[in-house]
mmCIF entry with sequence, helices, sheets and N, C-alpha, C, O atoms, coordinates in Angstrom:
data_MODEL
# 
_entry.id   MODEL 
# 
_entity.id                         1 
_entity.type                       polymer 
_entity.pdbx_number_of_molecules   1 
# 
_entity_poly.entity_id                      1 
_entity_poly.type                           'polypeptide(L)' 
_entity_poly.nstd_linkage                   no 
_entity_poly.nstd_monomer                   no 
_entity_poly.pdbx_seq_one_letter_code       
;(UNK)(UNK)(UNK)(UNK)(UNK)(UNK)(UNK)(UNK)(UNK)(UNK)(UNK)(UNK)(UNK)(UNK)(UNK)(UNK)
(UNK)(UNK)(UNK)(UNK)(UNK)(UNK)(UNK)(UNK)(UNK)(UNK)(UNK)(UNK)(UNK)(UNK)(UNK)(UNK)
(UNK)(UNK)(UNK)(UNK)(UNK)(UNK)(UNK)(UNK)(UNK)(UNK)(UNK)(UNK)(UNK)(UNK)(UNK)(UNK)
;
_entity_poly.pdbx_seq_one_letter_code_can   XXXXXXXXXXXXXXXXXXXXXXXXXXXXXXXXXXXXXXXXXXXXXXXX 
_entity_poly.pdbx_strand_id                 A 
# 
loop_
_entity_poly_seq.entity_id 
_entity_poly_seq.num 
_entity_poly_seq.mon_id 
_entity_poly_seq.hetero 
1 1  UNK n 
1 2  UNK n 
1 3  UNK n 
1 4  UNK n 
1 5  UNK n 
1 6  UNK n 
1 7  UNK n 
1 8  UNK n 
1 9  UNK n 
1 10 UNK n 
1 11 UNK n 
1 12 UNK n 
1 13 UNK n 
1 14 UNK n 
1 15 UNK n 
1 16 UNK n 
1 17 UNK n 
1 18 UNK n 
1 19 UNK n 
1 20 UNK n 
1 21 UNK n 
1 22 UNK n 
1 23 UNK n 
1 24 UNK n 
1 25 UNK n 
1 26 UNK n 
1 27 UNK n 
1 28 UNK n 
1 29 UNK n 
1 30 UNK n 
1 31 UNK n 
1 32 UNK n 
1 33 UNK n 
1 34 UNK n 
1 35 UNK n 
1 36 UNK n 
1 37 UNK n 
1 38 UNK n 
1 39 UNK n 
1 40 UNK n 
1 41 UNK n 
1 42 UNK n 
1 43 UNK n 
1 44 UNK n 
1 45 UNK n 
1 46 UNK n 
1 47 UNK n 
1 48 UNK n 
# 
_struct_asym.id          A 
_struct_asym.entity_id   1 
# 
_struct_conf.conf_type_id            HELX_P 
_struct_conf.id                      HELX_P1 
_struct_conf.pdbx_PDB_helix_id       AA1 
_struct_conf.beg_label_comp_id       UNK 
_struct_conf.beg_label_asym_id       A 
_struct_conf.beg_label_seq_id        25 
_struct_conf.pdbx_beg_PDB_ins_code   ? 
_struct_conf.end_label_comp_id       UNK 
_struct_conf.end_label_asym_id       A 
_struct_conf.end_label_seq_id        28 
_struct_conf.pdbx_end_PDB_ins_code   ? 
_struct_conf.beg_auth_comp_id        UNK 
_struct_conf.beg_auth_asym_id        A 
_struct_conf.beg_auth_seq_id         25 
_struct_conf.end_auth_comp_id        UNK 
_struct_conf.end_auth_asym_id        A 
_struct_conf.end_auth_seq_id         28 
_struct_conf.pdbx_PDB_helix_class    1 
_struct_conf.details                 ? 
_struct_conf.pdbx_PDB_helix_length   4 
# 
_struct_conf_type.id          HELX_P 
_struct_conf_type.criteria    ? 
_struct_conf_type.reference   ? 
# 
loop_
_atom_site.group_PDB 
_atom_site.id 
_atom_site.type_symbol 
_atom_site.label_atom_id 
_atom_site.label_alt_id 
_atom_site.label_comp_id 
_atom_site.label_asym_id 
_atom_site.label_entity_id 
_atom_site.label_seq_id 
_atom_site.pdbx_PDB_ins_code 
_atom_site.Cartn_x 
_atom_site.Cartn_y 
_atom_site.Cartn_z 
_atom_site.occupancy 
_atom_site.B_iso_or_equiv 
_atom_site.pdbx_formal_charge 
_atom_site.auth_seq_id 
_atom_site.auth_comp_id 
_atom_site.auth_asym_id 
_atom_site.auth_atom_id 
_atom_site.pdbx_PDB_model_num 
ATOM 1   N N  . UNK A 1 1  ? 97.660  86.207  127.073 1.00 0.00 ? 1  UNK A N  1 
ATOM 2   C CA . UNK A 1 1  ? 97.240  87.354  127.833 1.00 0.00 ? 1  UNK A CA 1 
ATOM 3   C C  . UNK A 1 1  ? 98.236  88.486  127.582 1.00 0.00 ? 1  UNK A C  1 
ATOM 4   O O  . UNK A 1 1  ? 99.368  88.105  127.285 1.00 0.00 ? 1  UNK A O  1 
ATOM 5   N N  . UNK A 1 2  ? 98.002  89.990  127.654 1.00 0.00 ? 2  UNK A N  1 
ATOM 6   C CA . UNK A 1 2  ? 98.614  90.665  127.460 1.00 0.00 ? 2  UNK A CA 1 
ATOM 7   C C  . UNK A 1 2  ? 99.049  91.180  128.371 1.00 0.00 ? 2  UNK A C  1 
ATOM 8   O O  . UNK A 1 2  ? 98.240  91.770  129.086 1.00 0.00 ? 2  UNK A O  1 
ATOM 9   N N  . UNK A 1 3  ? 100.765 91.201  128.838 1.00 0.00 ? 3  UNK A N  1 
ATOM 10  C CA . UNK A 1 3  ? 101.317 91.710  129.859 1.00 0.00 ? 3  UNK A CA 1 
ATOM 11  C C  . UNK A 1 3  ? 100.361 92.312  130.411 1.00 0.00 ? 3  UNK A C  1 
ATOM 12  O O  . UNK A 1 3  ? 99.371  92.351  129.680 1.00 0.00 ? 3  UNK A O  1 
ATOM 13  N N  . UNK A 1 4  ? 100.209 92.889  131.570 1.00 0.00 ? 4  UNK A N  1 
ATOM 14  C CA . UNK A 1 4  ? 99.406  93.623  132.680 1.00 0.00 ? 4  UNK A CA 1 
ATOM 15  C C  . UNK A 1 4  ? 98.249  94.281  132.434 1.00 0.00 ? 4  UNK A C  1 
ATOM 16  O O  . UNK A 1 4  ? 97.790  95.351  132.833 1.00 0.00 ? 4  UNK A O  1 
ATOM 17  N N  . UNK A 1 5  ? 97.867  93.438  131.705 1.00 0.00 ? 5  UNK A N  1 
ATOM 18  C CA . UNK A 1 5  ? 95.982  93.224  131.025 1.00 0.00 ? 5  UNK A CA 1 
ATOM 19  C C  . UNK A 1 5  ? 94.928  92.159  131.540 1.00 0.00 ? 5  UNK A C  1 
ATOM 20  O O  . UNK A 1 5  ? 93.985  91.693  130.900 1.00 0.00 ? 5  UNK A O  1 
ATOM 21  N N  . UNK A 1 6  ? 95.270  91.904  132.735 1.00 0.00 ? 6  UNK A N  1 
ATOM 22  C CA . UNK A 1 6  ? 94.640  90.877  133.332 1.00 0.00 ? 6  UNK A CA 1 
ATOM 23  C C  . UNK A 1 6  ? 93.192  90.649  132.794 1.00 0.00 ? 6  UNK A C  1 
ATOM 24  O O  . UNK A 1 6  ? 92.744  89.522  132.589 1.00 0.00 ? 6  UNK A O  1 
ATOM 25  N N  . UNK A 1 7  ? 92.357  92.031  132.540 1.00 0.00 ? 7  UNK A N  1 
ATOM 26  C CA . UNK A 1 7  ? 91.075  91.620  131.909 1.00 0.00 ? 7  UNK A CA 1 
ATOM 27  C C  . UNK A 1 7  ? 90.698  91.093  130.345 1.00 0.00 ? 7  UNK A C  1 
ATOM 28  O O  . UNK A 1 7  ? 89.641  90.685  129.864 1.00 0.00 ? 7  UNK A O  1 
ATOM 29  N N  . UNK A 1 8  ? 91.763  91.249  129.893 1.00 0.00 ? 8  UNK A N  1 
ATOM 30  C CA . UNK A 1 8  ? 91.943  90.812  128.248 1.00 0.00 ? 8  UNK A CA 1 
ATOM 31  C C  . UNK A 1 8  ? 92.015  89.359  128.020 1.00 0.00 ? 8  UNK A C  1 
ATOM 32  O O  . UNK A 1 8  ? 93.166  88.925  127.974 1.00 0.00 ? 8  UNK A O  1 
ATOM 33  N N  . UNK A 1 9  ? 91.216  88.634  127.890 1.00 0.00 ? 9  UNK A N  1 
ATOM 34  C CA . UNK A 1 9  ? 91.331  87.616  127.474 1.00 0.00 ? 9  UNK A CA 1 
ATOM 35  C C  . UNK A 1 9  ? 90.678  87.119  126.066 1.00 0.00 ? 9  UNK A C  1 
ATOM 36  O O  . UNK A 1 9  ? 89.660  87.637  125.607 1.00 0.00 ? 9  UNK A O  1 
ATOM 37  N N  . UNK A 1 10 ? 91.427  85.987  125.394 1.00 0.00 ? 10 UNK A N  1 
ATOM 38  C CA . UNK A 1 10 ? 90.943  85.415  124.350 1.00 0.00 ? 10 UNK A CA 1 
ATOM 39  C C  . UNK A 1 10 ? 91.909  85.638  123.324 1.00 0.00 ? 10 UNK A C  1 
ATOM 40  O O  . UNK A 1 10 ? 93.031  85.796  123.804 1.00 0.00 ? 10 UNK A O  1 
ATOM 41  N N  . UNK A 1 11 ? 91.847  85.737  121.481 1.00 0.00 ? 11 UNK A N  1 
ATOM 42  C CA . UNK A 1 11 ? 92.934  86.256  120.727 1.00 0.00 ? 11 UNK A CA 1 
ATOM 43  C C  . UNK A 1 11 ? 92.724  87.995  120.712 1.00 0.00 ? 11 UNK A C  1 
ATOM 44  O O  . UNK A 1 11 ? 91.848  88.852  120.831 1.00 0.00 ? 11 UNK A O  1 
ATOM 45  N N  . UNK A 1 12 ? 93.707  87.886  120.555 1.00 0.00 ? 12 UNK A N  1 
ATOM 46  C CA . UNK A 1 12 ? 94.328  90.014  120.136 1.00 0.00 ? 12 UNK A CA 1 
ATOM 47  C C  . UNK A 1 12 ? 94.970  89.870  119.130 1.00 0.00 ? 12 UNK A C  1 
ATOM 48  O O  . UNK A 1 12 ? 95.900  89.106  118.873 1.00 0.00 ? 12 UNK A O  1 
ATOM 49  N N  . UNK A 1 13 ? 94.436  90.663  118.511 1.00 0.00 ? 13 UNK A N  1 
ATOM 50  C CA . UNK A 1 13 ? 95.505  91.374  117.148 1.00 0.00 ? 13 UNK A CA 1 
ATOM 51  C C  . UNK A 1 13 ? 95.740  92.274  116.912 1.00 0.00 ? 13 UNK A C  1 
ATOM 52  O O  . UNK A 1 13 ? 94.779  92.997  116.652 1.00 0.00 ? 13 UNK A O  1 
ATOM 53  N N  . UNK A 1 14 ? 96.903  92.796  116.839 1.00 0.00 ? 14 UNK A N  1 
ATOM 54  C CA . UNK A 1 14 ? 97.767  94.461  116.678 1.00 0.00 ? 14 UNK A CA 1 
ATOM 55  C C  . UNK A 1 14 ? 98.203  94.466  115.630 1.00 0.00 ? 14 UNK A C  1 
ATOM 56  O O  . UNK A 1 14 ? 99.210  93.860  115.263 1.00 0.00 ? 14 UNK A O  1 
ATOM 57  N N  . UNK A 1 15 ? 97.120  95.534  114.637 1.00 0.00 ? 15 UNK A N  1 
ATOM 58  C CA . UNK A 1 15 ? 98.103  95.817  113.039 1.00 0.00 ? 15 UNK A CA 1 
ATOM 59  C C  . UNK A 1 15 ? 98.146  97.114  113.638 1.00 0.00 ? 15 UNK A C  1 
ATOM 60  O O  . UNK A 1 15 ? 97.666  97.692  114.614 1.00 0.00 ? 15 UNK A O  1 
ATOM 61  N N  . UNK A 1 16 ? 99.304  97.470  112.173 1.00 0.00 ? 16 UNK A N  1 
ATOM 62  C CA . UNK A 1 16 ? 99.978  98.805  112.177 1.00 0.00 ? 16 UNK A CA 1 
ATOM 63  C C  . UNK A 1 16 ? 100.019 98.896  110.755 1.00 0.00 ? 16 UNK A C  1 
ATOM 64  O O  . UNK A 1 16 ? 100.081 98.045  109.868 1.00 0.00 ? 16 UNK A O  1 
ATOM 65  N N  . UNK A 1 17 ? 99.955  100.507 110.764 1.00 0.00 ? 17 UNK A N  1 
ATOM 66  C CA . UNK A 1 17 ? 99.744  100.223 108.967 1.00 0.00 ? 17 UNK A CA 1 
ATOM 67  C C  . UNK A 1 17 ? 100.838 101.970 109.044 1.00 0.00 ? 17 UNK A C  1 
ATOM 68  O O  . UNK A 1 17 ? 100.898 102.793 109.958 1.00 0.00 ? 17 UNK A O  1 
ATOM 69  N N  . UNK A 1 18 ? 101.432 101.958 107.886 1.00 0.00 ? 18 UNK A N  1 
ATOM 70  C CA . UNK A 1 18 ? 102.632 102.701 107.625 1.00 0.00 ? 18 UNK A CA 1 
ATOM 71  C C  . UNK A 1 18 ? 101.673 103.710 106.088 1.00 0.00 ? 18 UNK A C  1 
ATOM 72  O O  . UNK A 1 18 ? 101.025 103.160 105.197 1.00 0.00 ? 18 UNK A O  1 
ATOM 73  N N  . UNK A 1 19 ? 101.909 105.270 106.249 1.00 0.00 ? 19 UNK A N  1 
ATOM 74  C CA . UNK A 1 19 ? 101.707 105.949 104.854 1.00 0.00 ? 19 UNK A CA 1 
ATOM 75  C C  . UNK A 1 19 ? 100.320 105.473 104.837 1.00 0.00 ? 19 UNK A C  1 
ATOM 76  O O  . UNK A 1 19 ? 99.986  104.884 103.809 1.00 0.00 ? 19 UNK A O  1 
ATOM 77  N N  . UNK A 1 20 ? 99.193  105.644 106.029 1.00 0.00 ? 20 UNK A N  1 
ATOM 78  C CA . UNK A 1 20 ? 97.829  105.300 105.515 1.00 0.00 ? 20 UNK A CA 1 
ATOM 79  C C  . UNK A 1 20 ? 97.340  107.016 106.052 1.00 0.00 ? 20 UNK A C  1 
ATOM 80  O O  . UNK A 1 20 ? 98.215  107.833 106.340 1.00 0.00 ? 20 UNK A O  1 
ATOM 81  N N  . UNK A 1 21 ? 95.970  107.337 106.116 1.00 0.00 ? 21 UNK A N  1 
ATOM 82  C CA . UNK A 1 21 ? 94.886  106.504 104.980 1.00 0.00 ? 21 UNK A CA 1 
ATOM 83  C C  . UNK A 1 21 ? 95.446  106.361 103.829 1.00 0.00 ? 21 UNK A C  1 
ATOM 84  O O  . UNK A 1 21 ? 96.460  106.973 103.495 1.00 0.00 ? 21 UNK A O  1 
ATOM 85  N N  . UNK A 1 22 ? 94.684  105.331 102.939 1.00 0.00 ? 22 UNK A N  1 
ATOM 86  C CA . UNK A 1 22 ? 95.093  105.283 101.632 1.00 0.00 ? 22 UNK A CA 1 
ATOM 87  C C  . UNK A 1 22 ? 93.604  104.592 100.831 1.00 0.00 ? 22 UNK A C  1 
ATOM 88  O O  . UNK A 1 22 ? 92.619  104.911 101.496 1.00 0.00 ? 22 UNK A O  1 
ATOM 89  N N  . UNK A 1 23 ? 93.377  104.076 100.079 1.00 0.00 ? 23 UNK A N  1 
ATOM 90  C CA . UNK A 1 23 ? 92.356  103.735 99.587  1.00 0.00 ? 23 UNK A CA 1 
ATOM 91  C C  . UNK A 1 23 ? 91.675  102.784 99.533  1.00 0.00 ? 23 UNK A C  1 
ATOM 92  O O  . UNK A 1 23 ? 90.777  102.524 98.733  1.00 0.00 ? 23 UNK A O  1 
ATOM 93  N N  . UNK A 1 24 ? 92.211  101.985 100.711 1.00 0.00 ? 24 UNK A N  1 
ATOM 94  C CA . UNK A 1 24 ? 91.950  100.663 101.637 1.00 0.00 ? 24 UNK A CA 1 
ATOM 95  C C  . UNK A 1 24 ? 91.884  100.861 102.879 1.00 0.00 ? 24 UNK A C  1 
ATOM 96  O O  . UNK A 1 24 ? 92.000  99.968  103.718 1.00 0.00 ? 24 UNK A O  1 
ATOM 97  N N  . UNK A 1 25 ? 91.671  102.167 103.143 1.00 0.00 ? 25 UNK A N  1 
ATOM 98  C CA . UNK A 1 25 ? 91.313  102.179 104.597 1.00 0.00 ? 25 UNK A CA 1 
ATOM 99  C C  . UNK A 1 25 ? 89.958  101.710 105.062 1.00 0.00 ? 25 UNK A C  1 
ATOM 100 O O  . UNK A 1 25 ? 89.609  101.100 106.072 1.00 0.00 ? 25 UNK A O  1 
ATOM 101 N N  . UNK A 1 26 ? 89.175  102.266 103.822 1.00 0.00 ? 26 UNK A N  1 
ATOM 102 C CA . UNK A 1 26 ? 87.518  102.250 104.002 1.00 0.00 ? 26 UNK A CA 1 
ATOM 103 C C  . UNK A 1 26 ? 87.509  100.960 104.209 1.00 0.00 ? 26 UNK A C  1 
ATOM 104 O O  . UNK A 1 26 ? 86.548  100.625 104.902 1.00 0.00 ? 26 UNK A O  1 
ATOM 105 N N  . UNK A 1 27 ? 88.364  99.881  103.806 1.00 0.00 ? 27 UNK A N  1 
ATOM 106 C CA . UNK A 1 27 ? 88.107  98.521  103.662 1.00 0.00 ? 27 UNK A CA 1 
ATOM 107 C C  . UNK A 1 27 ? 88.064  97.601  104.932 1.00 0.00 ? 27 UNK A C  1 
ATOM 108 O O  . UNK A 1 27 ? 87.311  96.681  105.252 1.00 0.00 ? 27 UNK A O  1 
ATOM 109 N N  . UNK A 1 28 ? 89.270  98.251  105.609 1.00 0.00 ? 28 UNK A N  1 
ATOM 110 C CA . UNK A 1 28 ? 89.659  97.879  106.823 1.00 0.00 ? 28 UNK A CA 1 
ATOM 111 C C  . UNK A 1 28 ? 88.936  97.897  107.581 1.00 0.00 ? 28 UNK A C  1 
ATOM 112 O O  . UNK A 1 28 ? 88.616  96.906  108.237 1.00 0.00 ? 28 UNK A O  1 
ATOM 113 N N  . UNK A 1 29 ? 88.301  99.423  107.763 1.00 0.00 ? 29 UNK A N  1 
ATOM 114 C CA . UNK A 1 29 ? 87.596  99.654  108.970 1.00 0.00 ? 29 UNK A CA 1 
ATOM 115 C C  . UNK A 1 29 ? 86.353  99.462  109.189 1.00 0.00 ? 29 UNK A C  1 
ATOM 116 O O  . UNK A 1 29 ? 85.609  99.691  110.143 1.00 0.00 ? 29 UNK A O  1 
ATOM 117 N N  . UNK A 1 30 ? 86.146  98.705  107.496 1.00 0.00 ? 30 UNK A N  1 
ATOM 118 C CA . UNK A 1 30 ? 84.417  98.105  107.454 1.00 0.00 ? 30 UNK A CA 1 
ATOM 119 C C  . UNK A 1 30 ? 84.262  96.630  107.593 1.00 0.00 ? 30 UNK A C  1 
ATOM 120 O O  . UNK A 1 30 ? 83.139  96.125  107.582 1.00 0.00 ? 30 UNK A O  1 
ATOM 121 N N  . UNK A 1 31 ? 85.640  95.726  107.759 1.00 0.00 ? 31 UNK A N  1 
ATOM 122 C CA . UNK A 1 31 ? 86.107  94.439  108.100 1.00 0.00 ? 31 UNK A CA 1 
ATOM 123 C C  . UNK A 1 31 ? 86.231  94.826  109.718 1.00 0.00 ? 31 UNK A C  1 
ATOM 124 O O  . UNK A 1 31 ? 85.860  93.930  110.476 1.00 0.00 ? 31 UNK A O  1 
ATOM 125 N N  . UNK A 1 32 ? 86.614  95.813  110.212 1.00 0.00 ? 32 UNK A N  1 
ATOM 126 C CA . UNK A 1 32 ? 86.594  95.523  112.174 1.00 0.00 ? 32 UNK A CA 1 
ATOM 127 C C  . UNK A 1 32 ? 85.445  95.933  112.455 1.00 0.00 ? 32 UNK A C  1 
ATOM 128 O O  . UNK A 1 32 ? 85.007  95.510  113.525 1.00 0.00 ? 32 UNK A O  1 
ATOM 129 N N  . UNK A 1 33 ? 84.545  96.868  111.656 1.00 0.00 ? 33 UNK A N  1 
ATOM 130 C CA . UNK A 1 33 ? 82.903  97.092  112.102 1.00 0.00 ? 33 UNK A CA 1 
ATOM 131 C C  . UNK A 1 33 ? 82.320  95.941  111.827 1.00 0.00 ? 33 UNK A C  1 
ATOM 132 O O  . UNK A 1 33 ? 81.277  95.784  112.461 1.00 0.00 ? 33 UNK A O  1 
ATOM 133 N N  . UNK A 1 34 ? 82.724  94.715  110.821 1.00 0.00 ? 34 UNK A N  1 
ATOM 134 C CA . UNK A 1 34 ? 81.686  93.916  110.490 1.00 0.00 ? 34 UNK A CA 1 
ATOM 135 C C  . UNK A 1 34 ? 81.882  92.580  111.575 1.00 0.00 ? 34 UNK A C  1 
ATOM 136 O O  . UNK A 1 34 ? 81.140  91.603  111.679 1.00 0.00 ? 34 UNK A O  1 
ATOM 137 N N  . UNK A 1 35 ? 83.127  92.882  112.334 1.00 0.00 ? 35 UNK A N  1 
ATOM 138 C CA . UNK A 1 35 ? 83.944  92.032  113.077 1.00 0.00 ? 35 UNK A CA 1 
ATOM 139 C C  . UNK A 1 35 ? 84.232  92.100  114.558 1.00 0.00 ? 35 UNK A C  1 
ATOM 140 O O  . UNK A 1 35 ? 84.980  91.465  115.300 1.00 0.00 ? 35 UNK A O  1 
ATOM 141 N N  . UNK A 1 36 ? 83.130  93.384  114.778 1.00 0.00 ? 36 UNK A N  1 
ATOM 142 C CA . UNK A 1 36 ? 83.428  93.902  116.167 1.00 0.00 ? 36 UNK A CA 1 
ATOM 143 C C  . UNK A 1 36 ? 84.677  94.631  116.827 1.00 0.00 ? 36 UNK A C  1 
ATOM 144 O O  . UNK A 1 36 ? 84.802  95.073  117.969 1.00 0.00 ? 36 UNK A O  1 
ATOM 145 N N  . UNK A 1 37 ? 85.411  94.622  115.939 1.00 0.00 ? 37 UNK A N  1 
ATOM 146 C CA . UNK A 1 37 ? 87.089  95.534  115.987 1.00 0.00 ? 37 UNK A CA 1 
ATOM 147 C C  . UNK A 1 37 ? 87.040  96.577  116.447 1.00 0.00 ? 37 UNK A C  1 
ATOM 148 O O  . UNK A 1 37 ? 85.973  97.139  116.690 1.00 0.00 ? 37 UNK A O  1 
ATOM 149 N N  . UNK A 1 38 ? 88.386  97.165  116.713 1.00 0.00 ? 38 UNK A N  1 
ATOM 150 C CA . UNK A 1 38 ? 88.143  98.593  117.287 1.00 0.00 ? 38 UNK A CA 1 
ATOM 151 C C  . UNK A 1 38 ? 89.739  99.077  116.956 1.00 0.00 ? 38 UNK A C  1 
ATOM 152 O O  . UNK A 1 38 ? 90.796  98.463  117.110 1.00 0.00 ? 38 UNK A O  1 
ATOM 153 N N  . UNK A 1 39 ? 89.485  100.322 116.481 1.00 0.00 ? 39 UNK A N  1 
ATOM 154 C CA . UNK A 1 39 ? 90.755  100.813 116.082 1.00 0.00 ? 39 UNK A CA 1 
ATOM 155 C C  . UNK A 1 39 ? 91.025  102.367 116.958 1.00 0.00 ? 39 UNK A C  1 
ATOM 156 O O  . UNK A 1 39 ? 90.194  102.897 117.695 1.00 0.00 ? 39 UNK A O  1 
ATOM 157 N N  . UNK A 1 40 ? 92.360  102.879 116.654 1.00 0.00 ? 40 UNK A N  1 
ATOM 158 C CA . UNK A 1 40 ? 92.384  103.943 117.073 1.00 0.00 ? 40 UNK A CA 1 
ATOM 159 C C  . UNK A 1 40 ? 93.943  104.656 116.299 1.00 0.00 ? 40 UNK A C  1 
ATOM 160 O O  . UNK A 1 40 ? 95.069  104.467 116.761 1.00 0.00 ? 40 UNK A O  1 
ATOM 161 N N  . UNK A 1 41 ? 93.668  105.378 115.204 1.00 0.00 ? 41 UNK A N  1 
ATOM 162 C CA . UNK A 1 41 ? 94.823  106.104 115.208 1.00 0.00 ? 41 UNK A CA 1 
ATOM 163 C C  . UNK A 1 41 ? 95.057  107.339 115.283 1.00 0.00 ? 41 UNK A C  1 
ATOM 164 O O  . UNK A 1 41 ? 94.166  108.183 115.383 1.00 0.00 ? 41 UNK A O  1 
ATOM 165 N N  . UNK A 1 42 ? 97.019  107.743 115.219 1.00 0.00 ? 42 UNK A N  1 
ATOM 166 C CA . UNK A 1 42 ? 97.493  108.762 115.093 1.00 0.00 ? 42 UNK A CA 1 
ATOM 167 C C  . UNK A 1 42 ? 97.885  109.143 113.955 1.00 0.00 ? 42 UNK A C  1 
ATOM 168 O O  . UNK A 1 42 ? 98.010  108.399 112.982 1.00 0.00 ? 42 UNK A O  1 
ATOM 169 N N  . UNK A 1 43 ? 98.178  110.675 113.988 1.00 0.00 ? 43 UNK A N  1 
ATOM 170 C CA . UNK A 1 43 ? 98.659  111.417 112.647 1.00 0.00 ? 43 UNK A CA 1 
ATOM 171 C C  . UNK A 1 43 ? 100.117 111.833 113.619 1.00 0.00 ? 43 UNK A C  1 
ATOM 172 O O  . UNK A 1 43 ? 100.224 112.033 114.829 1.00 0.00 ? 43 UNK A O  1 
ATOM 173 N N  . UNK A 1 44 ? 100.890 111.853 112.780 1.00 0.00 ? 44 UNK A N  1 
ATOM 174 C CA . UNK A 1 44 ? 102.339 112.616 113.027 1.00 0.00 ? 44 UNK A CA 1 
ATOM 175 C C  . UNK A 1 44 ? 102.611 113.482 111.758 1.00 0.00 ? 44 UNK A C  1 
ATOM 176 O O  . UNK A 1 44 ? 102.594 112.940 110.653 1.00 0.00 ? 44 UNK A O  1 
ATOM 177 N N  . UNK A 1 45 ? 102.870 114.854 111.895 1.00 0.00 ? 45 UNK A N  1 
ATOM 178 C CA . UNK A 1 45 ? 103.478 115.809 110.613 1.00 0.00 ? 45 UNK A CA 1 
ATOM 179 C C  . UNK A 1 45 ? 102.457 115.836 110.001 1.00 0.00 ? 45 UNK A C  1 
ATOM 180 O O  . UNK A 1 45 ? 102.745 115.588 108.830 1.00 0.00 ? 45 UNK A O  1 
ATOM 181 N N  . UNK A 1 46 ? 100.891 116.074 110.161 1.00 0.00 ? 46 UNK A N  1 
ATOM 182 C CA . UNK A 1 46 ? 100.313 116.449 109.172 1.00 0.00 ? 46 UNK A CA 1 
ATOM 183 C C  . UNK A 1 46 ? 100.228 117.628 109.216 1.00 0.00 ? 46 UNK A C  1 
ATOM 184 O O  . UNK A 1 46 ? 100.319 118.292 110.249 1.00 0.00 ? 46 UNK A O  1 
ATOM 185 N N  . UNK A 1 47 ? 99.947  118.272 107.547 1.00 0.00 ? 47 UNK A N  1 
ATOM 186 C CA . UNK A 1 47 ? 99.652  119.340 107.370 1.00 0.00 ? 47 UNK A CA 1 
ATOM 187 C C  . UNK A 1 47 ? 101.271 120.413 107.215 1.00 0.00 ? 47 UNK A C  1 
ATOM 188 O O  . UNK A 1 47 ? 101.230 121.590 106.860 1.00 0.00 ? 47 UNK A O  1 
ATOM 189 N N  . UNK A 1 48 ? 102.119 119.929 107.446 1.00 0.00 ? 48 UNK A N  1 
ATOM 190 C CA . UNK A 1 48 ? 103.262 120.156 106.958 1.00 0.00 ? 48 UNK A CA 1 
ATOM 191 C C  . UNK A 1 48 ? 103.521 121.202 106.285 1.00 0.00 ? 48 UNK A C  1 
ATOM 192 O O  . UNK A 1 48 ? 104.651 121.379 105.829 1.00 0.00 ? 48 UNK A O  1 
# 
């Protein structure tokens, strides 16, 4: 269970991915659509 997630149950998995998008993103995010996944990221310094 996840600290003070009382409604979360079952497995969780937390990736983190470093220097993305990249040309495996499409890949990823069509493995958690095909998988029921759910993602959410940030940008830091874009556009620089």
């Amino acid at each position: 269970m996840i600290d003070g997630r009382h409604e979360i149950r079952g497995q969780v998995v937390a990736l983190t991915f470093d220097d993305d998008p990249s040309e495996s993103t499409g890949q990823v995010l069509q493995h958690l659509a095909d998988h029921d996944g759910h993602a959410a990221f940030f940008a830091l310094g874009c556009g620089g």
